[in-house]
N, C-alpha and C positions, 0 to 999 in steps of 0.2 A: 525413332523409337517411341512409342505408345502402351499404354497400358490398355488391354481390352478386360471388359468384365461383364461377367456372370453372375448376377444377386451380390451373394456370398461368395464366391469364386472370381480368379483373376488371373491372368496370364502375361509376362511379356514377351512382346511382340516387337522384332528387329525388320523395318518395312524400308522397302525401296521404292526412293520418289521418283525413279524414272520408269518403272516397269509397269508395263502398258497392257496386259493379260489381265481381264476380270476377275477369272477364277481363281489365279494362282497367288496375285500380288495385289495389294491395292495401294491406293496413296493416304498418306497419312491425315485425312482431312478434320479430323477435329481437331482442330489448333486456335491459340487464344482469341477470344470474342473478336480482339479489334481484327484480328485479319478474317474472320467468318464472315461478318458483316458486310465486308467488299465487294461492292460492284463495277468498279473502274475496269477490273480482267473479264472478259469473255467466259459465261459460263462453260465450265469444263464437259467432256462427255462424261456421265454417269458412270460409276462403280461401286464397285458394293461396300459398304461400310467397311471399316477395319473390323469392327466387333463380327461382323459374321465370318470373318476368314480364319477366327483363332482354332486350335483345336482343344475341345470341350474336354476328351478324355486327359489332357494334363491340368488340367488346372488346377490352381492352389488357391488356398482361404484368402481373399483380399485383406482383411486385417494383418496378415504376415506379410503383405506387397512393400516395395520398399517407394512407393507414395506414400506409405501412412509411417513409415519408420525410418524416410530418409531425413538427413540433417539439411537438403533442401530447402523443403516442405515444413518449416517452422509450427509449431502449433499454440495458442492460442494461449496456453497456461505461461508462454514464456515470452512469445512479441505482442501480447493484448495491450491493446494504448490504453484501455479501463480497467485491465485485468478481467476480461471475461470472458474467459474460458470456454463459456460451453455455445457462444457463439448467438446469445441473445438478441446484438444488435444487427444481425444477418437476415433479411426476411427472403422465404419463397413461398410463390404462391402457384399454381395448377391451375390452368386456364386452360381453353377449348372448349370444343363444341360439347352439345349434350350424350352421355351414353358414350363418351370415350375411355373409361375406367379413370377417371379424375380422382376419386373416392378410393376407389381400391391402389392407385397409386400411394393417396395419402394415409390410407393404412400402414402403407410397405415403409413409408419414411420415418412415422412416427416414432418419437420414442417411449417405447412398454414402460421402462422403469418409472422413467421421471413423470409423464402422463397417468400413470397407475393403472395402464388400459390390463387389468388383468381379472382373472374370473375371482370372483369376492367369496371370503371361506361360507358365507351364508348359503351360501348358494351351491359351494360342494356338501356342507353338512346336508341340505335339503332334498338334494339331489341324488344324494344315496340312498335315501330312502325311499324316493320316489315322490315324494311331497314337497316340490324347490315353492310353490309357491304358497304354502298352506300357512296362514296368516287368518287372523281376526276378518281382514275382509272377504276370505272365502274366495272364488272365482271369478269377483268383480272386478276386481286389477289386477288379476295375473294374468301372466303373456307366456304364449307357448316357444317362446325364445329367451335365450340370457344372453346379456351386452357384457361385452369385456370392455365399454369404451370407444369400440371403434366409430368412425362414419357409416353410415349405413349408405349398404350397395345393394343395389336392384338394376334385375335388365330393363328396367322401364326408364324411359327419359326424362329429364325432369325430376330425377328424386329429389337433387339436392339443391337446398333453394337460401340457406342462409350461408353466411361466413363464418368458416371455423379455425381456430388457432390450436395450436398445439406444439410443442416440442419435439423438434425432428431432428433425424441420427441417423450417419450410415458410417459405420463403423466408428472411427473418431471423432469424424466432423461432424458437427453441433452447427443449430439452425434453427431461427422459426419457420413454421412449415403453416402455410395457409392452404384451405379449400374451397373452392367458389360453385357456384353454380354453373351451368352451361350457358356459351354468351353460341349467339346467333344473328341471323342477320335482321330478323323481326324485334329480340329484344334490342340490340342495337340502335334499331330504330325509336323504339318506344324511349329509349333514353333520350337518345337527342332531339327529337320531335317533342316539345308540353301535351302534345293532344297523346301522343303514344301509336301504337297500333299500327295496323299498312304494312306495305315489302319495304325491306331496306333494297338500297340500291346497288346489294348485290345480287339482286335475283332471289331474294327470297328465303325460307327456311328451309332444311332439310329436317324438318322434325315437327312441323305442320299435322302429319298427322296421329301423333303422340303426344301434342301441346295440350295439356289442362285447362279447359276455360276459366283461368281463372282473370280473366280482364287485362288490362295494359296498364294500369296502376300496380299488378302484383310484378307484372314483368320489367318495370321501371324501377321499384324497391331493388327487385334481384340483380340488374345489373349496377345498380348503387354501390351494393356491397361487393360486387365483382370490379368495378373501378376503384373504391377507395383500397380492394388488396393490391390492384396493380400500381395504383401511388404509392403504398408504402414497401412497394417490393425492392430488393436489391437483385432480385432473378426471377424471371418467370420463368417455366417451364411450361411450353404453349402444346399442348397434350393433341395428339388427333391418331383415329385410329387406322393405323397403316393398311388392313385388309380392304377397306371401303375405300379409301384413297381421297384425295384434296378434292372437297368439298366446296360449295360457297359458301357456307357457315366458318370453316377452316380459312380462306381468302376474308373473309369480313373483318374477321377475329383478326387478323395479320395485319390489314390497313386503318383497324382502330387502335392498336397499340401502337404501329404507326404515326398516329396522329395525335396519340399521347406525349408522343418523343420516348416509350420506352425504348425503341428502336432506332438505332443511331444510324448517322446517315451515311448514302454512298457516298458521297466526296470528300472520304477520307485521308488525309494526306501524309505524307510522311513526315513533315514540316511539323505538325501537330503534335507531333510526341511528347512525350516529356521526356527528362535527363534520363528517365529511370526505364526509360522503353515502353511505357503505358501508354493509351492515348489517350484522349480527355474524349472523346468521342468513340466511348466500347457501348456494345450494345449488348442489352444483358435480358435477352429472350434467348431460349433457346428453343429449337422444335424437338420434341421427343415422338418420336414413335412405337405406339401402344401397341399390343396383344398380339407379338410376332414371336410367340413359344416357339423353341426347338430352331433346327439348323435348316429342315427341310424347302424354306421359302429363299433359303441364301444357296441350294447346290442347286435349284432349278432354276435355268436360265429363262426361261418362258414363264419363270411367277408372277403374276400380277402386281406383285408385294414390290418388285424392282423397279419397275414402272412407275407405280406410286411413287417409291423413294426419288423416283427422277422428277416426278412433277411437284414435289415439293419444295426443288430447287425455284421454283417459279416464284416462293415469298421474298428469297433474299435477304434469307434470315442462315445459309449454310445447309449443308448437311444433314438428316435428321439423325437425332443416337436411338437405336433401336433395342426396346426394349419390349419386358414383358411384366407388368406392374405383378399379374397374379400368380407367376413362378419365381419372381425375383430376380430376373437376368437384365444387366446391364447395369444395377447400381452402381457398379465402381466407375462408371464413367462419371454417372451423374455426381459422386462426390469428389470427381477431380476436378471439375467444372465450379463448383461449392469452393472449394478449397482454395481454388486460383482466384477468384471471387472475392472470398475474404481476406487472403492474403493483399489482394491489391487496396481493396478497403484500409487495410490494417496502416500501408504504408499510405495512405492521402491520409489518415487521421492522425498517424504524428508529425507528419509533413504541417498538416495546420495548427498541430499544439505548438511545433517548433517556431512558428510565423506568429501565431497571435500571442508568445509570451507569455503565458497566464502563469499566474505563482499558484505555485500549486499548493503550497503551506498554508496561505489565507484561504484556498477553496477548504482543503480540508478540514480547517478547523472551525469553519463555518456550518461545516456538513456536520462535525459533530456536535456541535454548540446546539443545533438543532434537532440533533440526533435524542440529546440527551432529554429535550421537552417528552419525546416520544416514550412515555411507557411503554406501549405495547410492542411485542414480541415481533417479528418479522412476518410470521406464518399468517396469511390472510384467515378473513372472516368469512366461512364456506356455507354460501346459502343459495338452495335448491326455492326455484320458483314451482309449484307445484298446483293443479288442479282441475276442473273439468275443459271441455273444452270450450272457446270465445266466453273465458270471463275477465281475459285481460291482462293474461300474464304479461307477453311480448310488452302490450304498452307500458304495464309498469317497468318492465325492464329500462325500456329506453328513457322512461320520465325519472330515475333514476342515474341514470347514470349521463342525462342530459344528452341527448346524442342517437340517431337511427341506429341504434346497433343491431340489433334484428328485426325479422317482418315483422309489422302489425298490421290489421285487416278484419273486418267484420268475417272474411269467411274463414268457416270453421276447420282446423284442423291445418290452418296453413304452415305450423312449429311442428317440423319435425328432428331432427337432431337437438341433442345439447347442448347449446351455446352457453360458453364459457366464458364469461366476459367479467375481465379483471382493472381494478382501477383507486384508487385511492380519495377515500371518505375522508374531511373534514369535521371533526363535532370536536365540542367543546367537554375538554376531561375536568376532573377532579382538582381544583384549585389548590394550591399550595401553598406553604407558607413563603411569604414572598416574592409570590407571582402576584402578578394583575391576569387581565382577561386578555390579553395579547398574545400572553406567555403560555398561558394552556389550553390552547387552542391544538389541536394533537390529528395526527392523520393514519387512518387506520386502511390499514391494504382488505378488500373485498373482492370477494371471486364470486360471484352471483353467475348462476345454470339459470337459463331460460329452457325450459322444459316443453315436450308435448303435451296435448290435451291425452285427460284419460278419462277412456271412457269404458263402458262394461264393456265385458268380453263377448256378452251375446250382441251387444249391438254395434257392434266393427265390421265395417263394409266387409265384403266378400273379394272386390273388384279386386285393391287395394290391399287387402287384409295383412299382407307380408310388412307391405312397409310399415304400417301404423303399428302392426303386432312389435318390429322392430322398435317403433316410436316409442312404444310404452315399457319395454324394455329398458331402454337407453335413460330413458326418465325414473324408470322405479332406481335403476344405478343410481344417478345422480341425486337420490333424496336418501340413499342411501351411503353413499358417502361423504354428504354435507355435515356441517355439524347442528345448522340449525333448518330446519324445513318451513316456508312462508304458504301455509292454502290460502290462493285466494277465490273470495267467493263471490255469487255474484248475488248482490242485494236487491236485484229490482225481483228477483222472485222468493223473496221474504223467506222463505224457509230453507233449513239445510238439508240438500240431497241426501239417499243414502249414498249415495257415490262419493261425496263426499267425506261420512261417516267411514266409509269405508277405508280413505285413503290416509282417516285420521288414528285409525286399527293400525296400518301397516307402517306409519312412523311410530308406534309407541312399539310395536315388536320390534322393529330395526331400533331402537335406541333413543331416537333423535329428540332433541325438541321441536314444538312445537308453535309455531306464533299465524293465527289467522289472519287475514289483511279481507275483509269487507270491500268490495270495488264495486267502482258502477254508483258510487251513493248520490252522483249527480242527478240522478235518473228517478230520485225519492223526492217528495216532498219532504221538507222539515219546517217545523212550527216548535215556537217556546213551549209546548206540552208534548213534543214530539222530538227529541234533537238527536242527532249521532251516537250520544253516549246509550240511550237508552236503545238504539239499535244495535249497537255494539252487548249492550248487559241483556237481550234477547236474544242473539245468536247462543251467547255465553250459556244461557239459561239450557237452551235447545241440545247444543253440545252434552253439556251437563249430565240432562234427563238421559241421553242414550253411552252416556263413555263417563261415569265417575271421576274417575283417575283425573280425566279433563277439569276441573273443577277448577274456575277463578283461571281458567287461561287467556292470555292476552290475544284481548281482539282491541284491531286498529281499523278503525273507517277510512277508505280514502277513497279518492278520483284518480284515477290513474291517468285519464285523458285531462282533466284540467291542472291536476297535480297536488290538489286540494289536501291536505293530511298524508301527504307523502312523506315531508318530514320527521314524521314521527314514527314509520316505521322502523329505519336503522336503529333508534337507539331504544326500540322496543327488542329489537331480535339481537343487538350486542348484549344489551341485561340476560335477554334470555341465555345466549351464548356464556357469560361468567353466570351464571346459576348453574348451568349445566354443565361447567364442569369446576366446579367451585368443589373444594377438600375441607371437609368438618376438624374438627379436631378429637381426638380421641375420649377426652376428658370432659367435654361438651356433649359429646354424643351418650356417655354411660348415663351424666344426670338426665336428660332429655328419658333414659328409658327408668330409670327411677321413680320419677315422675310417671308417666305415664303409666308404670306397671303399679302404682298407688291409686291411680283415677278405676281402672279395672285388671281386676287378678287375671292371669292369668290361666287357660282351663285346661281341663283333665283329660290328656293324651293319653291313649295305652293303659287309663284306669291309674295314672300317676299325674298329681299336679304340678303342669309345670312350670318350671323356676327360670324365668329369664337373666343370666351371669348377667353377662356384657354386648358390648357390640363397638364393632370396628367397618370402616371404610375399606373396604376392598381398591379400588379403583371411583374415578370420574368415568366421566363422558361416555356413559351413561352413568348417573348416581347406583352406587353399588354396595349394600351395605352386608355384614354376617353379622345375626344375632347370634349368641351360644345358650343352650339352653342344657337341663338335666335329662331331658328325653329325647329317646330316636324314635320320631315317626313323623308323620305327615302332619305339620299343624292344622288348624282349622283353616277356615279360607274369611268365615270374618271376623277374627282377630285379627288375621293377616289385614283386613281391610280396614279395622280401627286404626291399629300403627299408621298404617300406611299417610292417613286421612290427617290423623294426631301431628305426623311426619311432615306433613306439607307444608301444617298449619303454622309449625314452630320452623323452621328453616326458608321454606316459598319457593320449594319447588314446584312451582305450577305448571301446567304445560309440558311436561314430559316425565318418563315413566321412572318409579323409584324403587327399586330393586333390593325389596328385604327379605332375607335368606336367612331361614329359621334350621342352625344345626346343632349335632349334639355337641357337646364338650368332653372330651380326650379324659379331664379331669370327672366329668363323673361317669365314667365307664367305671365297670364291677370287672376288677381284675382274675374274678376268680371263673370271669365269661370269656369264650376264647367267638371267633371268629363266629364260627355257626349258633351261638347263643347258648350253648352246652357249658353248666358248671362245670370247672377243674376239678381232677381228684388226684389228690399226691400218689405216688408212687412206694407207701409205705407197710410194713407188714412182711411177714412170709409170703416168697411168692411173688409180691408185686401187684400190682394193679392185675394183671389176669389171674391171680389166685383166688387173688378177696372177687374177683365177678363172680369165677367158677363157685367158690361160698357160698355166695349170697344166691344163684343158681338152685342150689342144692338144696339150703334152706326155703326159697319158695317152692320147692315143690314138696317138701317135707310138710311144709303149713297147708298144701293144697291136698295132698293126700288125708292127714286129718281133720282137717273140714269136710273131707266126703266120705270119711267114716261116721263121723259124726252124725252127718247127716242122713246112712242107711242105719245108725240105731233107731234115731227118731222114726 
């Protein structure tokens, strides 16, 4: 008995393991890793998966299958040895060769909710109108696509070149879900080689002639980060695409994981087991097989597609599960594989709480004890690396966060997706009464997006144009749903772009704030008449002169590459972050406009002077304030620009936009004014309101007839 699946659809299926007909029966071969892995038996002759024999027209919603709702099949909320649920300590990662839908699989896995890969209301309000990008910077950072979040997928090889994490879900089961780059037998090579470069000694690449020049140093990075996801995997899922069939890219890939030990060996025994029927020797690769839509390649016996599935038996990794990343068929397999996975996890991790004894009473109240030093809230500190292209974001990332986490590289344009790389900041808080400096020492959760370069719209390759167009998409997202945005810029060309300017317009429309980071200042001379700060209060100045609102924004000088004033931008951009969304108080806020409405009156809207009541906070993040006033109209725009200035001055909101909203008050509305601005008139008299018109009718033209007698005596 087997479950087969389709996406979202599932079927069971009741299989006979003696019945020796291709077409009609098959054998149940996906069965638990330890027995896939075996090579002690004689390879079997080929048949067609189970998934291709089910029939399509019954199927039901895999979330109602009784995998996902049997008492089995335990879940996570109830035998977690951490209590966690949604299956965090789980990793998978998506490996294979280049251009085998790696990307558009890890779309498929993702999870929408918790990721928030969803289309942003900015973007439908703007989009209705036909204006999604129309922003202060005009056409110089907008991109003729909108990112919902996802990876970005192209039929060119080689798109994808960093490591991407995310939150992954098929139906139930919860996961971390990794993305790598395409491993091959050249990059392969360039990894274990120091010099890089040359044929691996599989015979070479299959993708030779679609490889990017971009050196053996980039192709070394990229399989960095494709090794350190396969260490931290507890599954791989080794992707290749079934129509082109086993490749020596696909063989490379095989005998370097291999040689990882992700792949457990044949001389598996039975002797090895443990009590509970597991073996200490499963091997946790599995092969999937990509973009075999539809039924038509499983009723033809002469498909090239069967053959292939036969020659894949040649890695000795099982079976492949056939799937289809970009229609969604076959998920339900891949998360029974997840499932069985975690489940065995679940049971070695209390198996070693129950051996190593640990009290669990002194762990916890250690964990609180500690807990308690921690003011800050749990929700990380979300900040969007941001700016043109090779000024240095990547390396600041990594100088940062201490660690290769993404590519870095003189050539331009090598960040394209955004990487999401989350981790926990030490700084030192706000001292207490009866702490020392030991005690407040406080660790703060950060989620820093390494972004792509952006650059004008007119000057974006042609070749390319898809993906980068994507690239800047995916980035204008991510500064968009940061809370704080870092431009960095680059100092050795002394002046700020307008591209730059630009991109400094389109975080104050979206909300955000803002904090500059200067890089590159290794690259400057400095002299006692010349030092940082004063390069720092001349960017300032420069911003100033073209964006007001900017005024007194913090700029940080650093070296990204030597790491020089690195320290000091976290606790530049955490200020910024509590400014920005710091709540006035009501009482605070009226004196604040009493005062200022004594420094200069108020002026004469609609031919009435007016009278500023009060004002209240609307919301944070972004600063949100209502003034109430005596008049309906449009205030001036520099009054508006005095407050605004007066506003900064007194509070220090610098560096991002503060939102003062000039309306009228309910209280002095003229009750006797209905809707369209029309005096009321009672209903009183003979007659009624239409009598007394017809009257008054009657008498003007009584007054009109003798004024034009009048006027023929004269």
């Amino acid at each position: 008995m087997f479950w087969g699946g389709r996406g979202r659809r599932s079927v069971r299926l009741v299989v006979s393991r003696t019945a020796t007909t291709a077409t009609t029966t098959a054998r149940a071969t996906i069965l638990p890793l330890a027995v896939r892995a075996s090579a002690s038996t004689p390879t079997p002759t080929f048949q067609p998966p189970l998934h291709t024999l089910r029939n399509r027209n019954t199927t039901t919603p895999y979330n109602n299958c009784a995998w996902y709702s049997s008492t089995n099949v335990t879940s996570g909320r109830e035998n977690s040895f951490n209590n966690n649920d949604y299956g965090d300590d789980f990793v998978v990662s998506i490996l294979g060769p280049p251009n085998a839908g790696k990307s558009t699989l890890f779309n498929r896995l993702q999870c929408k909710e918790r990721n928030k890969t969803y289309r942003l209301g900015s973007h439908q309000r703007r989009g209705a109108g036909g204006n999604r990008n129309r922003t202060r910077g005009g056409g110089r950072i907008s991109s003729k696509r909108v990112s919902r979040g996802d990876a970005i997928v192209s039929p060119v090889a080689g798109t994808t070149r960093d490591r991407r994490e995310c939150w992954g879900r098929i139906g139930g089961t919860g996961f971390v879900l990794m993305d790598t780059a395409g491993v091959d037998g050249d990059r392969i090579r360039a990894l274990v080689s120091p010099s890089g470069g040359g044929k691996a000694d599989s015979g070479g690449s299959d993708n030779d002639a679609h490889r990017h020049d971009d050196g053996p140093a980039m192709e070394r990075a990229m399989m960095e980060q494709t090794l350190e996801a396969a260490k931290q995997s507890d599954l791989v899922l080794l992707l290749w695409d079934a129509r082109v069939g086993v490749t020596q890219d696909l063989m490379a890939t095989a005998r370097w994981l291999r040689k990882l030990g992700k792949i457990a060996s044949s001389t598996t025994d039975d002797a090895d087991a443990d009590d509970d029927g597991s073996s200490n020797n499963v091997s946790n690769v599995v092969v999937v097989a990509n973009k075999l839509e539809g039924d038509s390649w499983a009723q033809n016996e002469d498909s090239p597609v069967l053959e292939h599935l036969h020659d894949v038996l040649r890695l000795g990794l099982g079976e492949a599960i056939p799937i289809s990343a970009l229609q969604g068929d076959g998920m339900a397999d891949i998360a029974i594989l997840i499932e069985q996975l975690k489940a065995e996890k679940r049971k070695r991790k209390q198996k070693q709480h129950e051996d190593d004894h640990v009290d669990e009473t002194e762990t916890i109240h250690a964990e609180n004890k500690d807990g308690d030093n921690d003011t800050n809230d749990s929700k990380p500190l979300q900040i969007a690396i941001i700016g043109r292209q090779n000024v240095g974001k990547s390396t600041l990332v990594n100088t940062l966060v201490q660690d290769n986490r993404v590519l870095a590289g003189p050539t331009p344009g090598l960040t394209r997706d955004a990487i999401a790389v989350e981790w926990y900041w030490e700084h030192q808080g706000r001292q207490q009464d009866g702490q020392d400096k030991a005690q407040q020492q406080q660790q703060q959760l950060v989620r820093l997006v390494d972004t792509a370069g952006i650059r004008k719209l007119a000057k974006r390759s042609t070749k390319d144009d898809a993906i980068e167009d994507m690239a800047v998409a995916d980035a204008l997202r991510a500064m968009k749903v940061a809370e704080v945005a870092v431009l960095v810029l680059d100092a050795e060309e002394l002046y700020v772009q307008r591209q730059e300017l630009a991109l400094c317009s389109a975080v104050l429309d979206e909300g955000r704030s803002l904090v500059i980071a200067a890089n590159k200042m290794d690259l400057l001379e400095m002299s006692a008449e010349y030092s940082p700060r004063d390069f720092a209060n001349n960017v300032r100045e420069q911003i100033e002169e073209r964006i007001p609102i900017l005024r007194n924004i913090p700029v940080v000088p650093i070296s990204g590459l030597t790491g020089k004033g690195v320290s000091e931008l976290l606790p530049t951009v955490l200020d910024a972050r509590n400014r920005w969304s710091r709540t006035i108080a009501t009482g605070l806020l009226n004196r604040w406009l009493a005062e200022v409405v004594t420094g200069s009156r108020p002026p004469v809207v609609n031919g009435v002077r007016a009278k500023l009541k009060y004002i209240i906070q609307t919301k944070g993040r972004p600063p949100t304030f209502i003034i109430f006033s005596n008049v309906d109209g449009k205030f001036p725009d520099p009054y508006l620009r005095y407050l605004t200035k007066h506003f900064q001055d007194s509070f220090g909101f610098f560096g991002m936009p503060v939102r003062l909203v000039v309306k009228s008050s309910s209280k002095g509305k003229n009750p006797y004014k209905d809707s369209s601005g029309k005096k009321k008139r009672g209903g009183f008299g003979i007659g009624g309101r239409k009598a007394r018109f017809e009257r008054r009718i009657k008498e003007f033209k009584e007054k009109s007839r003798k004024s034009k007698r009048s006027e023929q005596k004269r």
